[in-house]
mmCIF file of the C-alpha atoms, coordinates in Angstrom:
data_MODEL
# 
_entry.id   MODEL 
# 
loop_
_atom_site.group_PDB 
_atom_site.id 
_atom_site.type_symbol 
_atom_site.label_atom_id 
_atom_site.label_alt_id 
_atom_site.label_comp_id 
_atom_site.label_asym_id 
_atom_site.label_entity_id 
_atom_site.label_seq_id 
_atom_site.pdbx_PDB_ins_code 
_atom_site.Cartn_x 
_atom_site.Cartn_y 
_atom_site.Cartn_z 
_atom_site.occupancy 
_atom_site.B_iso_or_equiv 
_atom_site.pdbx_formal_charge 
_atom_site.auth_seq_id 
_atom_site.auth_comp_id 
_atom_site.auth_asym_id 
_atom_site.auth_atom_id 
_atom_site.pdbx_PDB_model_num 
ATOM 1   C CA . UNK A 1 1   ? 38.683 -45.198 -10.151 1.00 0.00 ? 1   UNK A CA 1 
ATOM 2   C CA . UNK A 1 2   ? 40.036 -44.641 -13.598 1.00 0.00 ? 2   UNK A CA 1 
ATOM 3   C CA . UNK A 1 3   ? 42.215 -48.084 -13.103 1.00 0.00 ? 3   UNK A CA 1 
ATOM 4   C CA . UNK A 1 4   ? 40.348 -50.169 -10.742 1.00 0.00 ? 4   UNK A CA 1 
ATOM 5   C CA . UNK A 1 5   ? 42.439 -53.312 -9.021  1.00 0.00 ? 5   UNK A CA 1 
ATOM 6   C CA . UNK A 1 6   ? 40.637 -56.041 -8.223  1.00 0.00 ? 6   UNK A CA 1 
ATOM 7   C CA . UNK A 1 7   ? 42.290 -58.799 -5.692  1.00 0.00 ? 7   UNK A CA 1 
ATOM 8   C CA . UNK A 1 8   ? 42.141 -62.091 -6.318  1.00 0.00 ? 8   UNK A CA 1 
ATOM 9   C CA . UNK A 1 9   ? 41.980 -64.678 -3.171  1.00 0.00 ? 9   UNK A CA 1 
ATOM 10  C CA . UNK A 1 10  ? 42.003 -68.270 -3.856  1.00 0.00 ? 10  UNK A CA 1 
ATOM 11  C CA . UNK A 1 11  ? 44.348 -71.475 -3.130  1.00 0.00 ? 11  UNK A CA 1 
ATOM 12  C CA . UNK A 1 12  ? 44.189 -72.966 -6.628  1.00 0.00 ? 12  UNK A CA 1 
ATOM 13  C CA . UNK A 1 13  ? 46.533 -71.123 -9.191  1.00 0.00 ? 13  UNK A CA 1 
ATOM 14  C CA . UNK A 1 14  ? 44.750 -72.028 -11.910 1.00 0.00 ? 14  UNK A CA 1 
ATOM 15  C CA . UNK A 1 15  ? 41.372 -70.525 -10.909 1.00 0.00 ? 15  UNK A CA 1 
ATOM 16  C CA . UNK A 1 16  ? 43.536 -66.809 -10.324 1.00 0.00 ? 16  UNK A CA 1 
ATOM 17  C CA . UNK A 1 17  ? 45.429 -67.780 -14.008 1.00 0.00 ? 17  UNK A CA 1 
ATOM 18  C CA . UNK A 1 18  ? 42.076 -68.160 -15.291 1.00 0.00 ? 18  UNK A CA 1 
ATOM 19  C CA . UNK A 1 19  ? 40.674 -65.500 -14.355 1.00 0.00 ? 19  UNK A CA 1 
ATOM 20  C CA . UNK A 1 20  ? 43.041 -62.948 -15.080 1.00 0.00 ? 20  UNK A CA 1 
ATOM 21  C CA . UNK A 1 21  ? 43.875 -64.321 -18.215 1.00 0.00 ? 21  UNK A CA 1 
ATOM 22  C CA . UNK A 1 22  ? 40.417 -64.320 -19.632 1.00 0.00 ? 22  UNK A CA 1 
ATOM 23  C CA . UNK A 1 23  ? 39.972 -61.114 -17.979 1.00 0.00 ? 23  UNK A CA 1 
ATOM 24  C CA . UNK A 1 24  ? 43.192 -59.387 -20.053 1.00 0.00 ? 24  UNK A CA 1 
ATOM 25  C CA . UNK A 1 25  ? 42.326 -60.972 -22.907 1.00 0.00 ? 25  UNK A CA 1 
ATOM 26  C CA . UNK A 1 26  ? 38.785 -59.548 -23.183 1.00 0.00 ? 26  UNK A CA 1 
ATOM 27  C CA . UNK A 1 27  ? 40.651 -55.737 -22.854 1.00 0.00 ? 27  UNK A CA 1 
ATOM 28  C CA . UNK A 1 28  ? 39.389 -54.881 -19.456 1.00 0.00 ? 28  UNK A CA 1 
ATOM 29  C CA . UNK A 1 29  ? 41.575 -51.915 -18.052 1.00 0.00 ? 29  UNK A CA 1 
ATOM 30  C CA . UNK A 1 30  ? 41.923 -53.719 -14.454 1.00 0.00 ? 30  UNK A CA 1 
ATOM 31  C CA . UNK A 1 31  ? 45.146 -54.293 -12.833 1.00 0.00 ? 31  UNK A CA 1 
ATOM 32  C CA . UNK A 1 32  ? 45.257 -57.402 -10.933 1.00 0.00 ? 32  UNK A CA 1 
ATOM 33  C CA . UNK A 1 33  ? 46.763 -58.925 -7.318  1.00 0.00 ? 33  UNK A CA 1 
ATOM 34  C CA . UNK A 1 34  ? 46.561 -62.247 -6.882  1.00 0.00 ? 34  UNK A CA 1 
ATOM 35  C CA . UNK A 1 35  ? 46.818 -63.649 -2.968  1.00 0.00 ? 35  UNK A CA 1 
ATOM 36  C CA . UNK A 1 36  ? 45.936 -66.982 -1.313  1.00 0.00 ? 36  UNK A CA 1 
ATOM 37  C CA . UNK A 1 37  ? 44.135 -67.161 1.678   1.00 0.00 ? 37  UNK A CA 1 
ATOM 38  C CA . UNK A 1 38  ? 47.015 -67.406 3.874   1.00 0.00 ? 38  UNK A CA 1 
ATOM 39  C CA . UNK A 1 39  ? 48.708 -64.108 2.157   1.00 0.00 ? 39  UNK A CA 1 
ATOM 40  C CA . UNK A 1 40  ? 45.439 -62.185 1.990   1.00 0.00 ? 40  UNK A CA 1 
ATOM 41  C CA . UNK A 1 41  ? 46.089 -59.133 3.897   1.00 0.00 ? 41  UNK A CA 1 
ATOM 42  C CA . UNK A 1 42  ? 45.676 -55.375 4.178   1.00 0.00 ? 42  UNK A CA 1 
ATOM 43  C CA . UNK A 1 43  ? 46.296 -55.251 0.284   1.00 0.00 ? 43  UNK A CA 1 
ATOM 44  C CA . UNK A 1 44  ? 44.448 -51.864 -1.133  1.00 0.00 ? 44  UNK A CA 1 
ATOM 45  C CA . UNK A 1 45  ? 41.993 -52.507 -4.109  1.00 0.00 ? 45  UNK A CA 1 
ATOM 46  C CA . UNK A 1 46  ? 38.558 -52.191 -4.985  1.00 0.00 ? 46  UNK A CA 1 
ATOM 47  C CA . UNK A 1 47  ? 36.540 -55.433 -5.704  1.00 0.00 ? 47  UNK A CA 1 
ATOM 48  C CA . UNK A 1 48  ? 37.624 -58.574 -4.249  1.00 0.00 ? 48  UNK A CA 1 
ATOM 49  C CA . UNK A 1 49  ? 36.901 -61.958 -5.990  1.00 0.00 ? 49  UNK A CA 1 
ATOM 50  C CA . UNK A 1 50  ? 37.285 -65.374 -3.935  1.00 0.00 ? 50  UNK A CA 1 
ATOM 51  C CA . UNK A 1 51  ? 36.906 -68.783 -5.021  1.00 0.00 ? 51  UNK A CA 1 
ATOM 52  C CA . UNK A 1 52  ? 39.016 -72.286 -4.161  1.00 0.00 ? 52  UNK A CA 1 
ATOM 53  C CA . UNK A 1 53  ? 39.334 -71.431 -0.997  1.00 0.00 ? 53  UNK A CA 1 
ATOM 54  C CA . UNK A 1 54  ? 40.001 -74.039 1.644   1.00 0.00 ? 54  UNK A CA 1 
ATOM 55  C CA . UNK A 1 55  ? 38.344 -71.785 4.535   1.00 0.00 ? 55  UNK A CA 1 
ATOM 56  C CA . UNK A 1 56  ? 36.258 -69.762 2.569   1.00 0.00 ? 56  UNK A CA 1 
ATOM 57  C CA . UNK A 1 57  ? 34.584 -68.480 5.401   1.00 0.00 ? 57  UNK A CA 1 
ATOM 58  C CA . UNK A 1 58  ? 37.121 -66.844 7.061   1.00 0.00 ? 58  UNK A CA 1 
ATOM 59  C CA . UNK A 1 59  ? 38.217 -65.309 4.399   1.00 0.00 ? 59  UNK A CA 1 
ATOM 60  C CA . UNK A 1 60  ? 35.228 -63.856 3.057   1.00 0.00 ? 60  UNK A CA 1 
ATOM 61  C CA . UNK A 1 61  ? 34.773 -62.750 6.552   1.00 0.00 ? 61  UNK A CA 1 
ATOM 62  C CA . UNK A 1 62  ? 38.195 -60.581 6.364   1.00 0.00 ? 62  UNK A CA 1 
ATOM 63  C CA . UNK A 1 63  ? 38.006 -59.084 2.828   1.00 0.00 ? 63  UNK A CA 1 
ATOM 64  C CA . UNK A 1 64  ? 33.949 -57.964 4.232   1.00 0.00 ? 64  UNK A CA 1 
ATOM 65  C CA . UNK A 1 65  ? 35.475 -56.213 6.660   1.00 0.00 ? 65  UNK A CA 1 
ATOM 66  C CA . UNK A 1 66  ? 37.373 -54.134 4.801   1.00 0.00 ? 66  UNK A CA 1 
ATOM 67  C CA . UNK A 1 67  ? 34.275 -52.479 3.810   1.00 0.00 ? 67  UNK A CA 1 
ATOM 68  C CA . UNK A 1 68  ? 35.131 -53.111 0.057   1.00 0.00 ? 68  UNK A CA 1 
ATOM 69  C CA . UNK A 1 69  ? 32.624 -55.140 -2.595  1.00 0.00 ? 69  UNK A CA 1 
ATOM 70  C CA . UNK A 1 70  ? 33.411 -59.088 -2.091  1.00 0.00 ? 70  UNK A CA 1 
ATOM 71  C CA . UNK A 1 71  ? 32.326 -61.378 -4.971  1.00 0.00 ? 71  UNK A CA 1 
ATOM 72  C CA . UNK A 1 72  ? 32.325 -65.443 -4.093  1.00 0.00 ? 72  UNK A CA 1 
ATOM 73  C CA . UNK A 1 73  ? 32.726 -67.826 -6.841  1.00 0.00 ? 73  UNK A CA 1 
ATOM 74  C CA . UNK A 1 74  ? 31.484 -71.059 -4.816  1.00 0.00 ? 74  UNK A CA 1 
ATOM 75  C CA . UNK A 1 75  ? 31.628 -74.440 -5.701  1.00 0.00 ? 75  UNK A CA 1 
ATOM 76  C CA . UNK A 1 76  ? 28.425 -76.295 -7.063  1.00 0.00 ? 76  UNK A CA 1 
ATOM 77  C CA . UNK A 1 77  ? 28.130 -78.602 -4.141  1.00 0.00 ? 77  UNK A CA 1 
ATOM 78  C CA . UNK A 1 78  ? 29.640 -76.224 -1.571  1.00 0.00 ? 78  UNK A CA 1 
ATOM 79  C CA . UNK A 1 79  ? 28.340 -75.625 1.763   1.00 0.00 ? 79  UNK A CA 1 
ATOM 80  C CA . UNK A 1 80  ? 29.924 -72.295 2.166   1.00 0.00 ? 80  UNK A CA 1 
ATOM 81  C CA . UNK A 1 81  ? 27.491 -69.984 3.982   1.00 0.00 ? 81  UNK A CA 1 
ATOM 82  C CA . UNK A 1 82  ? 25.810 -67.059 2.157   1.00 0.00 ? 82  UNK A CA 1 
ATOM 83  C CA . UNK A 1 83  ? 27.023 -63.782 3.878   1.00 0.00 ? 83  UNK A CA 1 
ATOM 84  C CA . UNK A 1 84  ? 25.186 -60.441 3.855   1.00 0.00 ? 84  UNK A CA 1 
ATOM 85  C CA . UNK A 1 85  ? 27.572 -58.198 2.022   1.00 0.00 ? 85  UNK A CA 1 
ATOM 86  C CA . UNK A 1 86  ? 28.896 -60.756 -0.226  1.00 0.00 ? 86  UNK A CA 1 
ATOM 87  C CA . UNK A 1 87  ? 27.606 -61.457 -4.108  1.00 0.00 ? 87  UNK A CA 1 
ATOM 88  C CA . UNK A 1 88  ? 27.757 -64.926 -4.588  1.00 0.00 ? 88  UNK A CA 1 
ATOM 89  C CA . UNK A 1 89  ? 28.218 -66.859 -7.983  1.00 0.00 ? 89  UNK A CA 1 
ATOM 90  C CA . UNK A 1 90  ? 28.238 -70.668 -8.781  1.00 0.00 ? 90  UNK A CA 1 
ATOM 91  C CA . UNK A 1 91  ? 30.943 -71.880 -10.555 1.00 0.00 ? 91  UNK A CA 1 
ATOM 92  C CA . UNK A 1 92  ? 29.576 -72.283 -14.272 1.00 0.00 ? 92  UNK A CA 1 
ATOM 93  C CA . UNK A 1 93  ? 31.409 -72.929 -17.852 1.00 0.00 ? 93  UNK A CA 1 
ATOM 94  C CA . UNK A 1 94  ? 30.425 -69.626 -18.429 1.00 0.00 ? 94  UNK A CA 1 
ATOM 95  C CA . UNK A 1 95  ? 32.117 -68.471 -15.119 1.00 0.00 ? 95  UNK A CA 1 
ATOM 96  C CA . UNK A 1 96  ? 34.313 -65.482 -16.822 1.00 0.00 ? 96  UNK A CA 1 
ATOM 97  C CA . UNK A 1 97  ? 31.998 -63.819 -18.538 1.00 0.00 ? 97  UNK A CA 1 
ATOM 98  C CA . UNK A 1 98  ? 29.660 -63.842 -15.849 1.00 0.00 ? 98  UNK A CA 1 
ATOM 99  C CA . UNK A 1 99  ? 32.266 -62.583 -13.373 1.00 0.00 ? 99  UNK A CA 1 
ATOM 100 C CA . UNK A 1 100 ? 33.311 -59.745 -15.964 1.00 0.00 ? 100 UNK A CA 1 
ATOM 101 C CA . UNK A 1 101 ? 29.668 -58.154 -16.259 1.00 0.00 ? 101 UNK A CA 1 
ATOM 102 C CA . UNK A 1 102 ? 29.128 -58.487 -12.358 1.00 0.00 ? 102 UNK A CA 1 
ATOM 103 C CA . UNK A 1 103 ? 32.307 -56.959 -11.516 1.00 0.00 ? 103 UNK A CA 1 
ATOM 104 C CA . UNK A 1 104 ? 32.034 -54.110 -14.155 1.00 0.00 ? 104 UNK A CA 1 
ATOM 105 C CA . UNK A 1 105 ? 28.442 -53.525 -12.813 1.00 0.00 ? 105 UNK A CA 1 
ATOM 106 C CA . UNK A 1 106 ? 29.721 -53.600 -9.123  1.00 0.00 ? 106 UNK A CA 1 
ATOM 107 C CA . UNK A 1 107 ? 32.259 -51.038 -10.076 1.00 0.00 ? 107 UNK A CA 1 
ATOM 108 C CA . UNK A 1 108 ? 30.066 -48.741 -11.581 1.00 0.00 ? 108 UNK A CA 1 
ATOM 109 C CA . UNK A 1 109 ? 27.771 -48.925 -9.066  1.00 0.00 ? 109 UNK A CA 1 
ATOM 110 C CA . UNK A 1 110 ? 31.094 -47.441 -6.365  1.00 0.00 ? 110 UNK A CA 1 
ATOM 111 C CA . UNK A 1 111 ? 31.973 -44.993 -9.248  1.00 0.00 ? 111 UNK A CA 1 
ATOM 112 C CA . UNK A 1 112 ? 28.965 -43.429 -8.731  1.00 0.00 ? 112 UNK A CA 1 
ATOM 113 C CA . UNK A 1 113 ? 28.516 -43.862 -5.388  1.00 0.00 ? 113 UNK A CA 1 
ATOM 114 C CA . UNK A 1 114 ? 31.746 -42.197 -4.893  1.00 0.00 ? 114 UNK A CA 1 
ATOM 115 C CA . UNK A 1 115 ? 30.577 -39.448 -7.158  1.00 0.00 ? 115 UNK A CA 1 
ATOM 116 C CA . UNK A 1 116 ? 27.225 -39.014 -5.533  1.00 0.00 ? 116 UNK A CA 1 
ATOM 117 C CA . UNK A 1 117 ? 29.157 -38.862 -2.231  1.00 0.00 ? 117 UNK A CA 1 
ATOM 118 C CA . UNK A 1 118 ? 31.764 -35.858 -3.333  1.00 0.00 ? 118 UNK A CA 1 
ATOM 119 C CA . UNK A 1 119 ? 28.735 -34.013 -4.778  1.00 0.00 ? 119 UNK A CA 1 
ATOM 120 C CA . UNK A 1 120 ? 26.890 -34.185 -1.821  1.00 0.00 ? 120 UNK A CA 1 
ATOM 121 C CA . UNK A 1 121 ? 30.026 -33.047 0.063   1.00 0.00 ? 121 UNK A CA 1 
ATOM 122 C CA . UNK A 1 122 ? 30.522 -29.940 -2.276  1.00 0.00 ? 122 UNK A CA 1 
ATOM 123 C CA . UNK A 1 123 ? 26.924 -29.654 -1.857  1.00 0.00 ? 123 UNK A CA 1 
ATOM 124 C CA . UNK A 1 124 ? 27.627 -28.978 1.812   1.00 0.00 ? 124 UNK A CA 1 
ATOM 125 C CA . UNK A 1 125 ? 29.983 -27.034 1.420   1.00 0.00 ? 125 UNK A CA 1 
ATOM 126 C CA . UNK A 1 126 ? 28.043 -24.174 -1.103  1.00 0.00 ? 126 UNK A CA 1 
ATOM 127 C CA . UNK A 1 127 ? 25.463 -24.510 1.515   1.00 0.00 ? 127 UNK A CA 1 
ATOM 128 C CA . UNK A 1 128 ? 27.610 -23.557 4.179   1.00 0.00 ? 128 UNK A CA 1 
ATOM 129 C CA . UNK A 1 129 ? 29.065 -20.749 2.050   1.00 0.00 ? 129 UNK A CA 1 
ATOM 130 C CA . UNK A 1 130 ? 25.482 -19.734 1.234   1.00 0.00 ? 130 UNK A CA 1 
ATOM 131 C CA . UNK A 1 131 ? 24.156 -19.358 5.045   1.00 0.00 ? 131 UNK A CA 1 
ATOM 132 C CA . UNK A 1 132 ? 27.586 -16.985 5.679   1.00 0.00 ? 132 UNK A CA 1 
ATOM 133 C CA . UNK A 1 133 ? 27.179 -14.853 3.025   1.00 0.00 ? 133 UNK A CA 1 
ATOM 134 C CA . UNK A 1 134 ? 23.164 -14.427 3.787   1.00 0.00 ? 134 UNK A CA 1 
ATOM 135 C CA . UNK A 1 135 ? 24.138 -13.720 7.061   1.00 0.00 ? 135 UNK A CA 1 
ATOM 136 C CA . UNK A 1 136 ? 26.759 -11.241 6.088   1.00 0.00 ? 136 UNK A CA 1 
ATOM 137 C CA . UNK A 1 137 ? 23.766 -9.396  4.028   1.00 0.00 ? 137 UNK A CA 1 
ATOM 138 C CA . UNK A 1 138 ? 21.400 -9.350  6.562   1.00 0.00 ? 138 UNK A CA 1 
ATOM 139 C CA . UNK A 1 139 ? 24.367 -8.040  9.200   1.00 0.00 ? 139 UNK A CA 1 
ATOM 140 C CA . UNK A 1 140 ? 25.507 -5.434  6.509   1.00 0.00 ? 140 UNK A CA 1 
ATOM 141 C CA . UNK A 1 141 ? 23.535 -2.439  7.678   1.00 0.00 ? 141 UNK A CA 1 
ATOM 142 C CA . UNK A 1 142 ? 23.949 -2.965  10.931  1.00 0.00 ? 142 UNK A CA 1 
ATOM 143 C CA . UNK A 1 143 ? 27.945 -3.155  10.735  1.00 0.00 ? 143 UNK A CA 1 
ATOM 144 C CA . UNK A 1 144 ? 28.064 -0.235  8.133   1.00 0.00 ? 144 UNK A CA 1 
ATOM 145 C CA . UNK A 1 145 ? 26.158 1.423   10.760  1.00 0.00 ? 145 UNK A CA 1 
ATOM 146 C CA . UNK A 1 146 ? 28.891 0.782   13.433  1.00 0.00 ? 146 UNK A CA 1 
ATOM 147 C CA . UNK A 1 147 ? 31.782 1.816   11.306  1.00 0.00 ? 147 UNK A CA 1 
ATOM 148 C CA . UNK A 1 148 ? 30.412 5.218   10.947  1.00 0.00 ? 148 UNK A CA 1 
ATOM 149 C CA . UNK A 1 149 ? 30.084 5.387   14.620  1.00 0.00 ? 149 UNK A CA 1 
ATOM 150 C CA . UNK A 1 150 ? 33.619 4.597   15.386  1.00 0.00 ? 150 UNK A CA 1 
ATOM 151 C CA . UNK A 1 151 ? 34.577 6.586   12.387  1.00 0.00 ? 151 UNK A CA 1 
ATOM 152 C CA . UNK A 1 152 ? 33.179 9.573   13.372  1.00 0.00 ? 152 UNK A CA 1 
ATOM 153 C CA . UNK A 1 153 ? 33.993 9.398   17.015  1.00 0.00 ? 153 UNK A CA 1 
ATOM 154 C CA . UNK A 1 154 ? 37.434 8.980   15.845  1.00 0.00 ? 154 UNK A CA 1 
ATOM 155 C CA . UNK A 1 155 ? 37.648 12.030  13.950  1.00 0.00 ? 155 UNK A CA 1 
ATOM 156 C CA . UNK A 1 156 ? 35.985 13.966  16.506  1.00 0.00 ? 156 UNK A CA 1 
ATOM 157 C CA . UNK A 1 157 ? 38.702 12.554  19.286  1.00 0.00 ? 157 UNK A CA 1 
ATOM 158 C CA . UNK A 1 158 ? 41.357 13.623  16.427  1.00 0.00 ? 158 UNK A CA 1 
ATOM 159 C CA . UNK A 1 159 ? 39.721 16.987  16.120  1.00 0.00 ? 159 UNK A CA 1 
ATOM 160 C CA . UNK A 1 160 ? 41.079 18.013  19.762  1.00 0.00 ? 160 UNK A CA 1 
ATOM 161 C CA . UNK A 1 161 ? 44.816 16.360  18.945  1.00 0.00 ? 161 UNK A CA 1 
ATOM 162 C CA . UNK A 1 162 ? 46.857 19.093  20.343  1.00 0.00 ? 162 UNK A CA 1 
ATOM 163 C CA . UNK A 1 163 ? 44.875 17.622  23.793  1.00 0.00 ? 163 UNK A CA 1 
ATOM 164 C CA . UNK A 1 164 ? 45.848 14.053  23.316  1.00 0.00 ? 164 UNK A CA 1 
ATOM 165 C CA . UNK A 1 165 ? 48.752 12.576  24.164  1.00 0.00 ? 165 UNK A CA 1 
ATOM 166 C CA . UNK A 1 166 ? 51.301 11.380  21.769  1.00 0.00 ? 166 UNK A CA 1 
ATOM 167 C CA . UNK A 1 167 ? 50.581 7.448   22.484  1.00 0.00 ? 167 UNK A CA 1 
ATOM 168 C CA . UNK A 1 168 ? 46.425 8.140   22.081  1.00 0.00 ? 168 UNK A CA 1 
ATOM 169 C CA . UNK A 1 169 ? 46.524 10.218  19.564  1.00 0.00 ? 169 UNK A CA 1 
ATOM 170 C CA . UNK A 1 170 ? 48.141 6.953   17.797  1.00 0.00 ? 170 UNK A CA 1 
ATOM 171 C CA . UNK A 1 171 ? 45.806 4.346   18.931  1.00 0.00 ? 171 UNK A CA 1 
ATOM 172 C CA . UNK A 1 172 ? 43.200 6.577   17.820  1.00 0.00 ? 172 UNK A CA 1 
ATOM 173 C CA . UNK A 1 173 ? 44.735 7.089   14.634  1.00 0.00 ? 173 UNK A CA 1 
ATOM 174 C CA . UNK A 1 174 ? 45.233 2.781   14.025  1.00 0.00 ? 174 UNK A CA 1 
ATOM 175 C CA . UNK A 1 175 ? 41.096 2.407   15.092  1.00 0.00 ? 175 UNK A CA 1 
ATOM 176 C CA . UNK A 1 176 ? 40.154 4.938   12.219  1.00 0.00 ? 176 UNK A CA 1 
ATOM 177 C CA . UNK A 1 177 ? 42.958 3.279   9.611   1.00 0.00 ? 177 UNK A CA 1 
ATOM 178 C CA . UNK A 1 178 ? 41.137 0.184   10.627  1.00 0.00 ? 178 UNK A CA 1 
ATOM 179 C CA . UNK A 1 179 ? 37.884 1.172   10.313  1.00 0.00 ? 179 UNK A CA 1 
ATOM 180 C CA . UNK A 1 180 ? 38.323 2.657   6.805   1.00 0.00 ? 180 UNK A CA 1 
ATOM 181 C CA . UNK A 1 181 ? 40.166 -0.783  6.153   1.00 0.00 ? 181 UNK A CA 1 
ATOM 182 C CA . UNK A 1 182 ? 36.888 -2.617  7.195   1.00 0.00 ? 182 UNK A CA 1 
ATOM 183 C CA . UNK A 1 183 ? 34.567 0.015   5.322   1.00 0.00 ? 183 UNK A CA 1 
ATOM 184 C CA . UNK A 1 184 ? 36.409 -0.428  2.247   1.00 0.00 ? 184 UNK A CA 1 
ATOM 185 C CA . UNK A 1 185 ? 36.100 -4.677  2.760   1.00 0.00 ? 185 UNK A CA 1 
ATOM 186 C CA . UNK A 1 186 ? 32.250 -3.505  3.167   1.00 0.00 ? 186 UNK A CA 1 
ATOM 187 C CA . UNK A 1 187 ? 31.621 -1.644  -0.243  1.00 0.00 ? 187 UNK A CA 1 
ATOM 188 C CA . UNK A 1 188 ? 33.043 -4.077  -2.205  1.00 0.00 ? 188 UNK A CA 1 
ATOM 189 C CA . UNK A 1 189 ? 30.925 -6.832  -0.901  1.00 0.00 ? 189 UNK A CA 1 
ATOM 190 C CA . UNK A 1 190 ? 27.866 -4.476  -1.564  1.00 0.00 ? 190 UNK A CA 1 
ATOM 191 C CA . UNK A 1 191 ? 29.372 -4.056  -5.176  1.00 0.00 ? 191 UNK A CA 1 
ATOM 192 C CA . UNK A 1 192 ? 29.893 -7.974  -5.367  1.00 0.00 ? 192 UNK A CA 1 
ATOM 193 C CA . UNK A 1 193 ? 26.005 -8.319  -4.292  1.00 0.00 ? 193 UNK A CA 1 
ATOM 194 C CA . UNK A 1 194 ? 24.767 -5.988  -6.925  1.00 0.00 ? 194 UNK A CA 1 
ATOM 195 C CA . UNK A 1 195 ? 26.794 -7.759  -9.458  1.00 0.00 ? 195 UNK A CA 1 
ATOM 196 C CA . UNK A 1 196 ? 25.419 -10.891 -8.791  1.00 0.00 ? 196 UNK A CA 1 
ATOM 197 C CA . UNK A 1 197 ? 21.688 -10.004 -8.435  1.00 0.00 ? 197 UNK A CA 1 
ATOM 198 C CA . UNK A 1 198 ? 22.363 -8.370  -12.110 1.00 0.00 ? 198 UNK A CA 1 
ATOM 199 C CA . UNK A 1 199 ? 24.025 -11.775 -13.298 1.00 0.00 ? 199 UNK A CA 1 
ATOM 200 C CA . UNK A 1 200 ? 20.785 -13.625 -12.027 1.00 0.00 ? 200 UNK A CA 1 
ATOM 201 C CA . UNK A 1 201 ? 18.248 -11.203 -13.101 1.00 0.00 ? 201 UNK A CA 1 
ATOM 202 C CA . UNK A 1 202 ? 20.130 -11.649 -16.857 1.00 0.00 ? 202 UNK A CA 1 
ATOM 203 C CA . UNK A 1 203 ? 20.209 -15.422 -16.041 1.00 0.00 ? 203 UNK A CA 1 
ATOM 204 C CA . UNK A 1 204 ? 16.115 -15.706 -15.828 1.00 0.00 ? 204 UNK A CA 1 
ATOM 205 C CA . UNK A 1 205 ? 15.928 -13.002 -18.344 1.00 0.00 ? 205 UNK A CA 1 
ATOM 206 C CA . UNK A 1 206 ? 17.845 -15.844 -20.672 1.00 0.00 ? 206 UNK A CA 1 
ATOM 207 C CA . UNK A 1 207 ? 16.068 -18.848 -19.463 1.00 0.00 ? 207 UNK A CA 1 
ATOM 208 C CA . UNK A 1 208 ? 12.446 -16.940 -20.088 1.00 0.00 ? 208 UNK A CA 1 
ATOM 209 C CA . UNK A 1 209 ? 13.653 -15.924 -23.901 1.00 0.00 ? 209 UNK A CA 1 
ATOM 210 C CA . UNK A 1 210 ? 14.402 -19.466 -23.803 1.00 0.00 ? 210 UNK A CA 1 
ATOM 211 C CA . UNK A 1 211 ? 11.038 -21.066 -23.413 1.00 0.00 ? 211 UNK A CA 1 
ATOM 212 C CA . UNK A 1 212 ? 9.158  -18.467 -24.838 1.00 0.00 ? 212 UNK A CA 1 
ATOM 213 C CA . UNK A 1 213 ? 8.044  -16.378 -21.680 1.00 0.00 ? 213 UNK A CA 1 
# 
């Protein structure tokens, strides 16, 4: 959200002028669409602000459902009814600068709820990572311990080849090249283990000189 837009709905021009205006003038980095009620759409921003609406209701009722933050400037002596999901704000003098510090807050507030929600995704991920590659160590022995069975059948099958025909001798021949392919996958993964229980023994090794353990 380096550039966040923020959609304007209201039936008055000079209440969208206003804002914007003010808004621009005070440097904000916001880009701006402006909509009456009867335009308001399936527009794509990221804070909604409403005010002079004729139906205000069913407006504010379409821009919640979008699932995006809604903030209602309402009139003094409105009767416009407060909706869960919706920040309301009277309409003051100091409307603008009110509306500028609610908005920013609002938007900070999805920043880093956005943020918190890719981290936890990541987060997932590793974890998912993490479970394969304990399970791959605690399988390790027992799939080293298979290759060297087919290995060594395979070589004592290829022992007898002037017995085998042309066609098993082959197959026979593709199992073993296999098998050394999958042995080979095998000893680097041990390698990669040992390299990183080294880099975390160093890491606590660092973090003890550190605070004086």
């Amino acid at each position: 959200m380096e550039r966040p837009t923020v959609l304007i709905v209201s039936d008055e021009a000079e209440f969208s002028d206003a804002i914007r205006a003010n808004w621009q003038a005070a440097g904000n980095a916001t880009s701006f669409v402006m909509k009456t009620s009867s335009e308001c759409g399936h527009e794509n921003f990221d804070l909604a602000i409403a005010g002079g609406l004729q139906e205000p209701t069913a407006v504010l009722e379409a821009l919640r459902g979008t699932g995006k933050p809604v903030v209602h400037v309402s009139r003094l002596n409105g009767g416009t009814p407060r909706l869960a999901g919706v920040i309301s704000l009277p309409e003051i003098p100091a409307l603008t600068e009110l509306l500028a510090l609610v908005v920013r807050e609002v938007l900070d507030r999805e920043r880093t709820a956005a943020e918190l929600s890719r981290a936890l995704e990541a987060n997932s991920q590793l974890q998912h990572q993490a479970t394969l590659g304990k399970y791959m160590i605690e399988t390790r022995h027992n799939l080293n311990n298979a290759l060297t069975s087919i290995l060594g059948n395979c070589d004592l099958i290829l022992l007898e080849e002037e017995e085998l025909p042309g066609t098993v001798k082959s197959q026979v021949e593709t199992i073993r090249n296999m098998g050394m392919r999958l042995n080979e996958i095998m000893q680097r993964f041990s390698s990669l283990q040992k390299e990183m229980q080294l880099m975390e023994q160093q890491s606590r090794k660092a973090k003890g000189a550190a605070s004086g353990v």
